[in-house]
TORFIFI-425074 format. One line per field, with one value per atom (N, C-alpha, C): residue in three letters; x, y, z. Coordinates in steps of 0.05 Angstrom, whole numbers, plus 5000, padded with zeros to 4 digits. Layout:
<vexdos>
res = c(ALA/...)
u = c(X/...)
v = c(Y/...)
w = c(Z/...)
</vexdos>
This chain:
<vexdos>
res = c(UNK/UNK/UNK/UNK/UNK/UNK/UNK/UNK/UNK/UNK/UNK/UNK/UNK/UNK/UNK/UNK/UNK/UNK/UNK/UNK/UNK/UNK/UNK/UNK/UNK/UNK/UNK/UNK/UNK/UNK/UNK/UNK/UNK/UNK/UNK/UNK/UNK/UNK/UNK/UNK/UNK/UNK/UNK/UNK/UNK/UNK/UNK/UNK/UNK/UNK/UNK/UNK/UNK/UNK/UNK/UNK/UNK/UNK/UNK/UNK/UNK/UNK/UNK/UNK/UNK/UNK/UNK/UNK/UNK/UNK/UNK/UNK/UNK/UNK/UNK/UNK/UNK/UNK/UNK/UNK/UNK/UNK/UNK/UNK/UNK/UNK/UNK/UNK/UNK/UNK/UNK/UNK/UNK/UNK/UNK/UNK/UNK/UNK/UNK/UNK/UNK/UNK/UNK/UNK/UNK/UNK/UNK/UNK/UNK/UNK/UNK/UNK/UNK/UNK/UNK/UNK/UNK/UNK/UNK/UNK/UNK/UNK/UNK/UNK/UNK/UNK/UNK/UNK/UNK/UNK/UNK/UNK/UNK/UNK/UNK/UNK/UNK/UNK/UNK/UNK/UNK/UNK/UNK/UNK/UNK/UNK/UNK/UNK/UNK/UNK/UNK/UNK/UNK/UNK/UNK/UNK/UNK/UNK/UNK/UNK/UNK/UNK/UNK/UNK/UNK/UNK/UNK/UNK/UNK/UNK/UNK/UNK/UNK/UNK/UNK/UNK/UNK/UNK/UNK/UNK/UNK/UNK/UNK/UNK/UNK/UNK/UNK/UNK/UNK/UNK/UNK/UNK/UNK/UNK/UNK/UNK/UNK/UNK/UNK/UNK/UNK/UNK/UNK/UNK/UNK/UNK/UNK/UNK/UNK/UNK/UNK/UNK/UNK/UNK/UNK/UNK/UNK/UNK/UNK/UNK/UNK/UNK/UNK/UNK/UNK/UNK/UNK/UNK/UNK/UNK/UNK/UNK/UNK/UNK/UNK/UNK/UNK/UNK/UNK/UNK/UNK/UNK/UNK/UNK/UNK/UNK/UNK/UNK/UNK/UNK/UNK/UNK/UNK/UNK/UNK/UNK/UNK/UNK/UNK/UNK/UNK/UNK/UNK/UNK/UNK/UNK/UNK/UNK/UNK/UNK/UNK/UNK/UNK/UNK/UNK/UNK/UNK/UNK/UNK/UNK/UNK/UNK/UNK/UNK/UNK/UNK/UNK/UNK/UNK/UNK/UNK/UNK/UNK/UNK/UNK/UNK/UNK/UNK/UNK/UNK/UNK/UNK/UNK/UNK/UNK/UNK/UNK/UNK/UNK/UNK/UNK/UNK/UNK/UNK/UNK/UNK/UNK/UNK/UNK/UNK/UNK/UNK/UNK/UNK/UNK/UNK/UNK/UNK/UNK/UNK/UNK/UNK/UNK/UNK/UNK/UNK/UNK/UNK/UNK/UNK/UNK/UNK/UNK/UNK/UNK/UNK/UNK/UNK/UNK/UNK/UNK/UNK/UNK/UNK/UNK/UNK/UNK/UNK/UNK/UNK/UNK/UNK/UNK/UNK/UNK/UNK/UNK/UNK/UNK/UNK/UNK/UNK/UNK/UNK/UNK/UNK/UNK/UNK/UNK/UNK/UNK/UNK/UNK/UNK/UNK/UNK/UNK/UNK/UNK/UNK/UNK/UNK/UNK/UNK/UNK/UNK/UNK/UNK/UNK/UNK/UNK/UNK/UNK/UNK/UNK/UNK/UNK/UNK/UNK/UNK/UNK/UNK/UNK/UNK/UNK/UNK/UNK/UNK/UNK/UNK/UNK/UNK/UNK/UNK/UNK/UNK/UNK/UNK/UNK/UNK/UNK/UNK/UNK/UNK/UNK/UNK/UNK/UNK/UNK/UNK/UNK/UNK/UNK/UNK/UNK/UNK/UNK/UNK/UNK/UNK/UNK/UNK/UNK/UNK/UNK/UNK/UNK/UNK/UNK/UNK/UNK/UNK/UNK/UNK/UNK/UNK/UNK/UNK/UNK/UNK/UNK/UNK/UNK/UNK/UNK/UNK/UNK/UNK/UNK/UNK/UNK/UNK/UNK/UNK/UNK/UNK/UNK/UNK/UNK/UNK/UNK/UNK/UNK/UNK/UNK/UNK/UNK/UNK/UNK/UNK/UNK/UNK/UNK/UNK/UNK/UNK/UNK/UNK/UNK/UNK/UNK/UNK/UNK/UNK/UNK/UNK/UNK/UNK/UNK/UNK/UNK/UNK/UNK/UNK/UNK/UNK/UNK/UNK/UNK/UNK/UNK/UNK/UNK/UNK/UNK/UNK/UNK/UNK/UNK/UNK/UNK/UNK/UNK/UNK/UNK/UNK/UNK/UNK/UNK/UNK/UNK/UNK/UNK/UNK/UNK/UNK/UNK/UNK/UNK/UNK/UNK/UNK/UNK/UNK/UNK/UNK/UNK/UNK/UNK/UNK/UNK/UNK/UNK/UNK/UNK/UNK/UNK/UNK/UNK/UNK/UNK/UNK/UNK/UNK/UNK/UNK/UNK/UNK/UNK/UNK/UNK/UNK/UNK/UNK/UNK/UNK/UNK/UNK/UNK/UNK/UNK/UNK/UNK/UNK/UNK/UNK/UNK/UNK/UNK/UNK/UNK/UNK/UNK/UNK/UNK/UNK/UNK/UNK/UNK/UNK/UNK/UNK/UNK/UNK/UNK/UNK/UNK/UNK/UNK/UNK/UNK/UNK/UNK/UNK/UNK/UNK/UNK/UNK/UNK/UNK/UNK/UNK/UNK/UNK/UNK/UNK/UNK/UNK/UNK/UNK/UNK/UNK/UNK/UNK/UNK/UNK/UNK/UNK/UNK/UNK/UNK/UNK/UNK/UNK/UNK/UNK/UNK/UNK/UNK/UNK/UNK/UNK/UNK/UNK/UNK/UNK/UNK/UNK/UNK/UNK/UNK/UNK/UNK/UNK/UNK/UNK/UNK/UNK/UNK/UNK/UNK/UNK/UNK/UNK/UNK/UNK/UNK/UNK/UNK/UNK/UNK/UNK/UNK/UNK/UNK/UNK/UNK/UNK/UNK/UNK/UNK/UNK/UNK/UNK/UNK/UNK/UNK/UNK/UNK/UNK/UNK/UNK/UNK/UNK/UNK/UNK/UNK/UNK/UNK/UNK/UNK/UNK/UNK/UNK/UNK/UNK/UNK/UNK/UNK/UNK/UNK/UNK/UNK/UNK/UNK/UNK/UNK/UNK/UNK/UNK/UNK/UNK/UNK/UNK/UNK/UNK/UNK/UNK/UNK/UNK/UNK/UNK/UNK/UNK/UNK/UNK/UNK/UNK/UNK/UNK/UNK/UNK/UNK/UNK/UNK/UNK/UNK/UNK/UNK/UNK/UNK/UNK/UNK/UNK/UNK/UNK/UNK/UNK/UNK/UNK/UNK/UNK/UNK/UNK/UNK/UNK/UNK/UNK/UNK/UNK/UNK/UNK/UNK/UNK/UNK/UNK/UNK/UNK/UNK/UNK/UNK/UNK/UNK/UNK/UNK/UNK/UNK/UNK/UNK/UNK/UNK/UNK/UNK/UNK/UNK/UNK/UNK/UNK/UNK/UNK/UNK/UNK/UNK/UNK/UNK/UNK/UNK/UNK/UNK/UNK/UNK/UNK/UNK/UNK/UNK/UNK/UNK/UNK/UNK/UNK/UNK/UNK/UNK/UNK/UNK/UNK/UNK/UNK/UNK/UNK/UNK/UNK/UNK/UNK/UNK/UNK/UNK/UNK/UNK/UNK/UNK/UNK/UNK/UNK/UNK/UNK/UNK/UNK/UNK/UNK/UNK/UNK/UNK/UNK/UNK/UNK/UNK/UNK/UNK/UNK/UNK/UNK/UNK/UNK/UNK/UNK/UNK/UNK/UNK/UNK/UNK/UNK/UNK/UNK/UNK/UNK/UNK/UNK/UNK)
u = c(5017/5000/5018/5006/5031/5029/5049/5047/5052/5041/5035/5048/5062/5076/5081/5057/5063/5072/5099/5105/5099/5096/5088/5116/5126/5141/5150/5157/5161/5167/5158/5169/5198/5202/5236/5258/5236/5253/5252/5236/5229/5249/5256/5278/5307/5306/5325/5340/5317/5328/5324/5317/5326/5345/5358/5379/5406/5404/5416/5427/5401/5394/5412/5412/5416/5458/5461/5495/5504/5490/5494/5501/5478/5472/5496/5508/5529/5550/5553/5585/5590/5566/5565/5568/5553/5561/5585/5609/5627/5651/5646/5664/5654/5674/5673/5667/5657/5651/5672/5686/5695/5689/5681/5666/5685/5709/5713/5729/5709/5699/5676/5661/5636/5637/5672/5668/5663/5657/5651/5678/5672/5695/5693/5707/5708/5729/5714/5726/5748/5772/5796/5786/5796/5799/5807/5794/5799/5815/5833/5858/5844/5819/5810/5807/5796/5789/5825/5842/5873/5885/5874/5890/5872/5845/5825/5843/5855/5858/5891/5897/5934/5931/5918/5906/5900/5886/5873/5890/5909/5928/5957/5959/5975/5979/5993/5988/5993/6007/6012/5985/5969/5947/5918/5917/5900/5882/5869/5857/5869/5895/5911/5923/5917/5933/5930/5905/5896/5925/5934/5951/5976/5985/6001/5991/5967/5954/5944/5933/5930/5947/5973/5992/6000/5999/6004/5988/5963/5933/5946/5946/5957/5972/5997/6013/6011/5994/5996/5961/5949/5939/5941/5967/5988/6000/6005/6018/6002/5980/5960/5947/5949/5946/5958/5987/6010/6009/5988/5987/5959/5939/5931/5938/5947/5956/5950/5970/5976/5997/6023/6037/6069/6064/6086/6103/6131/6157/6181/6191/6212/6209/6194/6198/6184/6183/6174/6139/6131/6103/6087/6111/6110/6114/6095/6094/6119/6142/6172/6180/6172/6183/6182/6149/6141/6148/6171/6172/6193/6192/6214/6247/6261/6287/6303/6297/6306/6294/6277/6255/6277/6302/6316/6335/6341/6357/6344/6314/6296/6294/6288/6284/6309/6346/6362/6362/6358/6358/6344/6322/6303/6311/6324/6328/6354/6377/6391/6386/6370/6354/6349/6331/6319/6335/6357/6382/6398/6395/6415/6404/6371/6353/6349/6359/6355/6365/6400/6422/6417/6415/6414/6404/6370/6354/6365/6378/6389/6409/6433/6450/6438/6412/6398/6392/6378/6375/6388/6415/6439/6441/6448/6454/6430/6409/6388/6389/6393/6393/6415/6444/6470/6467/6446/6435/6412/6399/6381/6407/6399/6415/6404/6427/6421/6418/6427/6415/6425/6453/6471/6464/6462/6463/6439/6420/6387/6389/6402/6402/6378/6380/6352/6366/6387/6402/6388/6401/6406/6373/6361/6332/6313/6326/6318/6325/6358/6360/6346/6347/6337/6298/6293/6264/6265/6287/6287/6290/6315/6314/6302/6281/6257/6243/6235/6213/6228/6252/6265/6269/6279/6271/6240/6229/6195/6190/6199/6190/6213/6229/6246/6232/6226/6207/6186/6170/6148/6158/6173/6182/6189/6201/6206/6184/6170/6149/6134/6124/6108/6119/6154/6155/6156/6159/6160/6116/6102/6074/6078/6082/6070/6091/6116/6125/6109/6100/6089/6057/6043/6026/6018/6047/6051/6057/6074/6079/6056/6040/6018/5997/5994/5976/5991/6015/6034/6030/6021/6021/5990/5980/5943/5937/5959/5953/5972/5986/6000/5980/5965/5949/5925/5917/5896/5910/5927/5940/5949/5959/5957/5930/5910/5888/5873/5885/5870/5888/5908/5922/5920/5908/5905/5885/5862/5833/5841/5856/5859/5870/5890/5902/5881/5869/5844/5820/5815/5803/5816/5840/5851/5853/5860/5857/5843/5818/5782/5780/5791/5778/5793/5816/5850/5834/5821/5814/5784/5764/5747/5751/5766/5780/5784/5800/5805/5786/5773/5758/5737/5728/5712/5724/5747/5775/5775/5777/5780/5747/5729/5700/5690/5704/5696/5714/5741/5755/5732/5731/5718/5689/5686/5660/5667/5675/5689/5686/5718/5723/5700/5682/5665/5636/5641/5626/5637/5665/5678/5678/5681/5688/5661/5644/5614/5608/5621/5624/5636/5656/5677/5666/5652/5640/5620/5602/5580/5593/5615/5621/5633/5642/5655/5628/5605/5584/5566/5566/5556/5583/5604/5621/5614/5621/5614/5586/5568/5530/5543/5557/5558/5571/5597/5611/5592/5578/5568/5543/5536/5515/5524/5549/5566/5570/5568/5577/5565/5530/5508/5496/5500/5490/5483/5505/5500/5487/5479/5462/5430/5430/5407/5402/5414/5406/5410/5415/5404/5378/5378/5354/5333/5330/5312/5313/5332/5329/5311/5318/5309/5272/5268/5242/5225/5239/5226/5224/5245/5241/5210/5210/5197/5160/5155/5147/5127/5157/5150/5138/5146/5145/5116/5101/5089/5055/5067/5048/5042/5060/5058/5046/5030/5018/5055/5054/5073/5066/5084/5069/5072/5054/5055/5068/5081/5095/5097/5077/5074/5101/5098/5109/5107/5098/5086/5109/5096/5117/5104/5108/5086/5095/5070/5068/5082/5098/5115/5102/5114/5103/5100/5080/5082/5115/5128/5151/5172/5162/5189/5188/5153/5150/5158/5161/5159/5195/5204/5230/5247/5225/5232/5226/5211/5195/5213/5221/5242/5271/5286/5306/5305/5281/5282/5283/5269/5264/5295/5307/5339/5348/5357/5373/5364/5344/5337/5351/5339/5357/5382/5397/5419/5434/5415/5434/5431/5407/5399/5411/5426/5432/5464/5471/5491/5495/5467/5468/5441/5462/5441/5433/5413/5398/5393/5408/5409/5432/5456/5482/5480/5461/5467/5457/5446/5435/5459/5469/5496/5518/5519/5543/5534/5507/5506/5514/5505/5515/5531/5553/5583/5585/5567/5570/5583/5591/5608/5612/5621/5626/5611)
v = c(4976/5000/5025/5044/5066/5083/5093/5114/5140/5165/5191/5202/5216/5240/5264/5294/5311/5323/5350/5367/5395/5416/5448/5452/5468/5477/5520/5531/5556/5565/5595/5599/5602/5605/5595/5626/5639/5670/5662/5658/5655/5629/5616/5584/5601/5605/5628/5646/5662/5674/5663/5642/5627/5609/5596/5583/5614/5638/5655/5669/5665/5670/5651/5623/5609/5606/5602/5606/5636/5663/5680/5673/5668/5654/5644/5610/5595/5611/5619/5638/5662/5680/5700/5685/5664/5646/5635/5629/5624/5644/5668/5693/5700/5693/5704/5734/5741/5770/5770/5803/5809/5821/5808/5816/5839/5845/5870/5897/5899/5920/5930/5917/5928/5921/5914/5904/5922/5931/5946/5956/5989/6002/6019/6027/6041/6065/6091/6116/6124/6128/6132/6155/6157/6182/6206/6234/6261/6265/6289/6298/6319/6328/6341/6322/6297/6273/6267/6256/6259/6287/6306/6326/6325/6320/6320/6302/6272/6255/6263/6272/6279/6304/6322/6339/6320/6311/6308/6286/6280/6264/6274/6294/6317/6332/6321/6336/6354/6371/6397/6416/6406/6423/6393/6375/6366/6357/6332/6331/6327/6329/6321/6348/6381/6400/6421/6401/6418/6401/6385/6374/6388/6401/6427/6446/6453/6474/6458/6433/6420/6416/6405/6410/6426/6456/6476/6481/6474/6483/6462/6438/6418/6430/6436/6452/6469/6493/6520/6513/6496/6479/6472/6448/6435/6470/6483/6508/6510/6532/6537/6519/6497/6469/6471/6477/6479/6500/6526/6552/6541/6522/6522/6521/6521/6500/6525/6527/6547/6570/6564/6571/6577/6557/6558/6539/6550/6538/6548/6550/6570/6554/6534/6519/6529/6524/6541/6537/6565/6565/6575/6574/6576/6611/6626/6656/6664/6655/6660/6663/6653/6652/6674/6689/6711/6731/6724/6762/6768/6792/6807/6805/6800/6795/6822/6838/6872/6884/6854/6868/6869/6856/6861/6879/6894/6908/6938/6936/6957/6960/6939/6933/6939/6940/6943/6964/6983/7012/7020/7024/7033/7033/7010/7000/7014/7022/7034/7065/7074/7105/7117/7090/7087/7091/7074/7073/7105/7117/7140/7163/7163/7181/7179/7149/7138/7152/7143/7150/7200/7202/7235/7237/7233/7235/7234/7207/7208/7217/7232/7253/7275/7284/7316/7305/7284/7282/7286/7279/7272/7303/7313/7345/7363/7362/7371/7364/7340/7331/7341/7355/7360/7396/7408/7429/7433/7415/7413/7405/7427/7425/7407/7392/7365/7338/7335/7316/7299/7296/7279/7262/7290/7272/7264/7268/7254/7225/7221/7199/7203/7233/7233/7222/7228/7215/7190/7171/7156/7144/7151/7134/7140/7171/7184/7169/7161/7144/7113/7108/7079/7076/7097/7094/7096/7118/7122/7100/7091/7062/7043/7031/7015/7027/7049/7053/7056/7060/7067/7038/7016/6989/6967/6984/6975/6995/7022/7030/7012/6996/6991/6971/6949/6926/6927/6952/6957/6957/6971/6982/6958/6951/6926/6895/6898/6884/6882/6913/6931/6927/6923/6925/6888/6873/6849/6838/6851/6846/6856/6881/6888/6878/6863/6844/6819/6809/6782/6787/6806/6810/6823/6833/6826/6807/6795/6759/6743/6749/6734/6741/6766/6776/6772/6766/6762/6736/6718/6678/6688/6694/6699/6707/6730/6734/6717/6703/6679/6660/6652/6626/6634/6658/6672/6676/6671/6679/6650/6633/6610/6600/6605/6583/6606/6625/6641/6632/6623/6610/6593/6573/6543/6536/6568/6561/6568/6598/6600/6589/6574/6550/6525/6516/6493/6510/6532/6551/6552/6557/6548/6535/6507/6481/6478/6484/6468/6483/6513/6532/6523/6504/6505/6471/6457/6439/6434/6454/6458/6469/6484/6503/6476/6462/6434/6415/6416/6398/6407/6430/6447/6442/6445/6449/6416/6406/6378/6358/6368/6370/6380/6403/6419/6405/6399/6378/6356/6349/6317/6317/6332/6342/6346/6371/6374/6351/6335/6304/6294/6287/6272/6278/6298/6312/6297/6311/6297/6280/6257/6221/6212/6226/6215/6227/6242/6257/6233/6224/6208/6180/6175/6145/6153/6164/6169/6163/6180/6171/6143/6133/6103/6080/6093/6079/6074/6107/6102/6083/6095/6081/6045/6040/6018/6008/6026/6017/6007/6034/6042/6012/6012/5988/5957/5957/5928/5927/5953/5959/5946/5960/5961/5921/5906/5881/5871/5876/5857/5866/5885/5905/5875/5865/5844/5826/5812/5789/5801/5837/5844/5843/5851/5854/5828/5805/5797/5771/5782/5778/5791/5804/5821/5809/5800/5787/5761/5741/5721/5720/5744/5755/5752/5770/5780/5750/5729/5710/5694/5691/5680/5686/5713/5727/5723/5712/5718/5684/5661/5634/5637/5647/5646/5667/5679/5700/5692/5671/5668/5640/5628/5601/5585/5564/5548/5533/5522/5502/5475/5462/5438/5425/5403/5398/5361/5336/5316/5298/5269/5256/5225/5212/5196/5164/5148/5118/5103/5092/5082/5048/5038/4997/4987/4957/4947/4936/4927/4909/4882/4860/4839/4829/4833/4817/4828/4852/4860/4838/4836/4818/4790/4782/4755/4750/4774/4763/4766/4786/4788/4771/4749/4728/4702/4705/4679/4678/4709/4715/4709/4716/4713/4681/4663/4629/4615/4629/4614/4626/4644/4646/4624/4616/4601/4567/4568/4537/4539/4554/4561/4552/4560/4573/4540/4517/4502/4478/4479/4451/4462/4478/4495/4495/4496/4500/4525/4543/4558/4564/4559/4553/4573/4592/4617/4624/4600/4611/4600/4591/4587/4604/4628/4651/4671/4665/4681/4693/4658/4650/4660/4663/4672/4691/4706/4740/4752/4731/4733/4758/4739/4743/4728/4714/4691/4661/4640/4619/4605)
w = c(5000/5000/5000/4985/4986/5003/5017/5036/5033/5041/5040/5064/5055/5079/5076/5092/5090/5113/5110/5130/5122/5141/5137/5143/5123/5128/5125/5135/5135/5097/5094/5069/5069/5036/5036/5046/5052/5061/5096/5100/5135/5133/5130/5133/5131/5113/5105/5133/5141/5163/5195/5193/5216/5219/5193/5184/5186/5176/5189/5210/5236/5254/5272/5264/5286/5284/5246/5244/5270/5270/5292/5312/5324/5352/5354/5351/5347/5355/5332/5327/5357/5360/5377/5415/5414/5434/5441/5426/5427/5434/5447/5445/5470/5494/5504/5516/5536/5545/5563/5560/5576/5607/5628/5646/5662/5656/5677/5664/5645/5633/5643/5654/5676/5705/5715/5746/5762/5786/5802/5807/5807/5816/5837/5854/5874/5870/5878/5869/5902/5882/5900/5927/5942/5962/5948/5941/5937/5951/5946/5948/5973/5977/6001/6022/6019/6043/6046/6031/6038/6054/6049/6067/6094/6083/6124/6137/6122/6143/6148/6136/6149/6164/6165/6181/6212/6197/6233/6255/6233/6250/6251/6245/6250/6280/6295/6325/6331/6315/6316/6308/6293/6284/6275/6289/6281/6305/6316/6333/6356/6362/6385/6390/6371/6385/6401/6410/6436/6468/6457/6474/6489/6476/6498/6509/6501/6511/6539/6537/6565/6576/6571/6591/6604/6583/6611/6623/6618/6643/6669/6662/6674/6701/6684/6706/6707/6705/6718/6740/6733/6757/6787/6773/6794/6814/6799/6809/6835/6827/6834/6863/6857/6878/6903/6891/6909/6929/6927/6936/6955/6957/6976/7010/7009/7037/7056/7091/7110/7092/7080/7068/7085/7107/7123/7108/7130/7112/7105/7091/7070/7045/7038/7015/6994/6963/6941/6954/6940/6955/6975/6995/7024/7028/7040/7049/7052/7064/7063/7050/7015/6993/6982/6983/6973/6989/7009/7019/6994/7010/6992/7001/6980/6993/7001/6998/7005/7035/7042/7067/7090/7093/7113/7121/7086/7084/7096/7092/7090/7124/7139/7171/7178/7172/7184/7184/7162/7155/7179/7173/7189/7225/7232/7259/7261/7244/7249/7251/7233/7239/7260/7269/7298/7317/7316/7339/7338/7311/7312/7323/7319/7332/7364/7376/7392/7409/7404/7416/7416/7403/7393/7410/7426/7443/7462/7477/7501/7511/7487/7488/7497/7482/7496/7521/7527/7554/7576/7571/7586/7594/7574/7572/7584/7581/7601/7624/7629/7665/7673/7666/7677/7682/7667/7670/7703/7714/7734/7757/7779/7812/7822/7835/7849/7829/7806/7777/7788/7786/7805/7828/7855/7872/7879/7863/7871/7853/7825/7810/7790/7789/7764/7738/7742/7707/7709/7725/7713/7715/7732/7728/7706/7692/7666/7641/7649/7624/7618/7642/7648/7632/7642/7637/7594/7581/7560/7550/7562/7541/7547/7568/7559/7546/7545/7525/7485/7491/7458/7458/7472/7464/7456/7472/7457/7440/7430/7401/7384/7389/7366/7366/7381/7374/7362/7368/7353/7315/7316/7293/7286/7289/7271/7273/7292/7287/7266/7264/7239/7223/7212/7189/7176/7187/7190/7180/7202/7197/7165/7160/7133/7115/7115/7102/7102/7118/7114/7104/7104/7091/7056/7056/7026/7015/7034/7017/7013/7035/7038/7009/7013/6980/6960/6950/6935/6931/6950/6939/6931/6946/6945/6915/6902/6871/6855/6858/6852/6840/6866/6867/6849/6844/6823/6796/6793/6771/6758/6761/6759/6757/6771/6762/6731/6728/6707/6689/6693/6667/6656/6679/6676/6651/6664/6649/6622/6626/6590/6573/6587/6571/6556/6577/6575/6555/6552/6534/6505/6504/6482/6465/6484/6471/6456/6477/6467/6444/6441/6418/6393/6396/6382/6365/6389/6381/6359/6368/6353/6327/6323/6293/6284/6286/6275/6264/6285/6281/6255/6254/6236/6206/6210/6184/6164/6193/6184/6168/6186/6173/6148/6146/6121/6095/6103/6086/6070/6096/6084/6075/6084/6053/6035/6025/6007/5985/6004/5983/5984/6004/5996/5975/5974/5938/5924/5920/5899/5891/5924/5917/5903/5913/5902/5870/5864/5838/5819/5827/5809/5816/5830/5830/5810/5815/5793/5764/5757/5737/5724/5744/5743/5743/5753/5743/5723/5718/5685/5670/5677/5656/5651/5677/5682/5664/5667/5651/5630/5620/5590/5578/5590/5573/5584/5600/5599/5580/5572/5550/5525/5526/5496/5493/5518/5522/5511/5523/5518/5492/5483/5455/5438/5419/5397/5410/5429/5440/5441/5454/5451/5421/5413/5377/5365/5372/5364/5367/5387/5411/5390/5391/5371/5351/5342/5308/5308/5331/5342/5337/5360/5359/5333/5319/5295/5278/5274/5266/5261/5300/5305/5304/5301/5292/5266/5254/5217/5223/5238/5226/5245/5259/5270/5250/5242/5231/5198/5190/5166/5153/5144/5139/5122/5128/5123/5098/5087/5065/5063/5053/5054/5034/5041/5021/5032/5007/5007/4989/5006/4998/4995/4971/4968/4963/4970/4966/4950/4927/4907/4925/4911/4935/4903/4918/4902/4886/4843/4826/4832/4826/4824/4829/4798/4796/4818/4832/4851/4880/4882/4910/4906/4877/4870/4877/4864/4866/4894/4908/4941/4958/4946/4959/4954/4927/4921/4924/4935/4939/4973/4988/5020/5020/5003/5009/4987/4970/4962/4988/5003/5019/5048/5047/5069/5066/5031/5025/5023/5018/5022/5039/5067/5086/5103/5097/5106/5086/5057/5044/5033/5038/5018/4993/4984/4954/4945/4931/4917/4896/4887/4870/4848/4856/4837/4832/4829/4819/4795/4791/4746/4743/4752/4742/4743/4776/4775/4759/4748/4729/4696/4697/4670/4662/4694/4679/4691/4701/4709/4739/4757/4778/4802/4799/4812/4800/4809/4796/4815)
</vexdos>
């Protein structure tokens, strides 16, 4: 019986460009992509974020140069510390320290003045009592002199008491503005700092903005870049992604054609001799003789 076989097949332009389509594909598959042409990049440190950070680790002017300025608060503190106490002693600090070193020269003076006015006095005296009858033999001298010089010995103690009090009470206001003067140093020092330290800190802040505009500036651009070239990567696959499309498109949108194929059923004499060629090979193969080698031999196909 004969058999019939049809397939639909696409027109010969549509076969055409998918037989096109697919040599692409193949070829374009085989080529590697360069993937770091679009690797992630990270934008360097600006030359303003480089100067914030050497700045600020700079101790002379960065976040550490408030550090001498605390030291001397430190010790003009400690100073200051040292000025609490009684202020007895002779040791640094100590009210003894702050007299004046001229104060004895000033008390000898004075005590010798004393003595010369002293002595002058009880010369007139002497001389007045040798003037009065009877001075002598009553002993007014000498109970005159006697009485002078206890009393010119307690004005000289006085005197030098007094000048000693108002020596030690200058020394005394002398540590007293010491000990005020020192802790006003201490503070302006520690004022400094903080102000020495804040400028910095401001300087160093305003830096790193700055860079960090920038850094964010130059990343931006390293990202488009980045888009751009993995655009440029995938470009021919999108395109022909699209081609693909459109193919498919055309084999889909367009009626196909048919195209049959027929097997005509065998002649009589073909089955006959397929029938007597399948049953010699059987006797053949069963007596070892075949029965179709005088046919063979006729037309000089074997002996």
């Amino acid at each position: 019986m004969a058999e019939t076989t049809q397939r639909i097949l696409p027109a010969q332009y549509i076969e055409d460009l998918g037989q096109d389509y697919g040599k692409q594909l193949a070829a374009l598959t085989q080529l590697p992509i360069d993937t770091s042409q679009f690797a992630p990049t990270v934008a360097s440190q600006d030359p303003y974020q480089t100067a914030a950070y050497a700045q600020a680790t700079d101790p002379t002017q960065g976040l550490g140069a408030y550090q001498p300025f605390l030291n001397k608060a430190s010790t003009a503190a400690d100073a200051a510390t040292g000025l609490t106490g009684t202020g007895a002693g002779t040791g640094a600090g100590s009210i003894a320290s702050y007299m004046s070193p001229y104060q004895s020269d000033v008390i000898d003076t004075a005590l010798t003045e004393f003595d010369r006015q002293a002595a002058a006095q009880k010369a007139s005296q002497a001389q007045q009592a040798l003037g009065i009858p009877g001075a002598f033999g009553g002993g007014r001298e000498g109970v005159l002199q006697a009485e002078y010089a206890s009393n010119s010995d307690r004005n000289r103690a006085a005197l030098q008491a007094n000048y000693l009090q108002q020596g030690f009470q200058q020394a005394q206001q002398a540590r007293q503005q010491d000990f005020t003067n020192q802790q006003a140093v201490s503070n302006q020092q520690a004022t400094l700092g903080g102000g020495v330290q804040n400028l910095a800190q401001q300087q160093i802040k305003g830096l790193g903005s700055l860079g960090g505009v920038q850094q964010a500036q130059s990343q931006a651009v390293l990202d488009a870049q980045q888009q751009a070239n993995q655009t440029a990567a995938y470009e021919p696959y999108q395109r022909l992604g699209t081609y693909g499309t459109g193919v498919t498109q055309l084999i889909s949108g367009y009626p196909g054609q048919t195209q049959t194929t027929s097997t005509p059923n065998a002649s009589a004499l073909q089955t006959a001799l397929g029938v007597g060629t399948g049953l010699a090979g059987i006797y053949g193969g069963l007596t070892g003789n075949n029965p179709f080698k005088a046919i063979g031999s006729a037309f000089g196909m074997g002996q």
